[in-house]
C-alpha positions as CSV (number, residue, x, y, z in Angstrom):
1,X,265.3,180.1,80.4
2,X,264.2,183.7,81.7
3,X,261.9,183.4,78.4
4,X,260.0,180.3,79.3
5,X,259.8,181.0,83.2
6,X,258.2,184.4,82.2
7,X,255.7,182.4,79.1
8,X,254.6,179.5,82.0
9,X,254.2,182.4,84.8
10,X,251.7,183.8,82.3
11,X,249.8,180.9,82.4
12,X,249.3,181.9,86.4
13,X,250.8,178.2,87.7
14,X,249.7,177.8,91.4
15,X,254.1,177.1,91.2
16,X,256.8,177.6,89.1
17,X,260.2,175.8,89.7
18,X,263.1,176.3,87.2
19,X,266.0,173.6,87.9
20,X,269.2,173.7,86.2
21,X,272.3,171.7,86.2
22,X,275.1,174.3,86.6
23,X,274.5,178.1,86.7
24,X,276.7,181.8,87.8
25,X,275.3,182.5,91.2
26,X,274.4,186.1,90.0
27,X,271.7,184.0,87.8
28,X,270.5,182.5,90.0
29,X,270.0,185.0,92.7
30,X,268.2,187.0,90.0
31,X,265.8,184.4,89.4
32,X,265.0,184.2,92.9
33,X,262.8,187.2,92.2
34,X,261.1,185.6,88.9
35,X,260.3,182.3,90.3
36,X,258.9,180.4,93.2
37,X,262.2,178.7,93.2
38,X,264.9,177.8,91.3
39,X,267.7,174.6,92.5
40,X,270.9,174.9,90.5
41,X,273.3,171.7,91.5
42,X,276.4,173.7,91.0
43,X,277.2,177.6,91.1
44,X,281.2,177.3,90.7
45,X,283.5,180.3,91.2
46,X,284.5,181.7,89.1
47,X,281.8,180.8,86.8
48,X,283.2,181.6,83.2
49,X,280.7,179.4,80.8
50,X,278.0,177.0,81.2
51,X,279.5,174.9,78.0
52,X,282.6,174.1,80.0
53,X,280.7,171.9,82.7
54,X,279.7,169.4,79.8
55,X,281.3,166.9,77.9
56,X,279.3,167.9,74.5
57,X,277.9,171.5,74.7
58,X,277.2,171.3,70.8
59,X,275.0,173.9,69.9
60,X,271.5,172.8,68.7
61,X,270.1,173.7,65.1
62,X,267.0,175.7,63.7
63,X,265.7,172.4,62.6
64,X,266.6,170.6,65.4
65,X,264.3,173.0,67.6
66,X,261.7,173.1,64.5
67,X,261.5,169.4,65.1
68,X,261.0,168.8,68.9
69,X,258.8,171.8,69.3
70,X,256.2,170.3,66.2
71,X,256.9,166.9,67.8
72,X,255.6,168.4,71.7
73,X,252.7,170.4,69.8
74,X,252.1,166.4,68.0
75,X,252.5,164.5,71.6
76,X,250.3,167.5,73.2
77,X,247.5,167.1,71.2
78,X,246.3,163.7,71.9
């Protein structure tokens, strides 16, 4: 995440808002100062893993990401 908000801040956004479902407050508080703003629906404590606040957490392949990042470039284009 801290990779894309730094990649879409480059491209000088007159706003940058990162959301996220469940995150450690720490993170969050540390992207205070990376983002314009940043709304996390849950910050338990203690916060041990993101992959135990969802039902499938299954890790996604090479060729997964291979495929939906030539299939944005595809969809961007027109």
């Amino acid at each position: 995440m801290r990779a894309a908000a730094l990649a879409v801040r480059a491209q000088e956004p007159e706003r940058l808002v990162v959301t996220v479902p469940v995150a450690a407050e720490q993170t969050c508080d540390e992207f205070r100062a990376e983002v314009d703003e940043i709304i996390c629906l849950l910050t338990p404590e203690p916060f041990h893993a993101v992959g135990l606040w969802y039902e499938d957490f299954t890790p996604t392949s090479d060729n997964e990401v291979r495929d939906l990042l030539s299939r944005s470039v595809a969809t961007s284009v027109r």
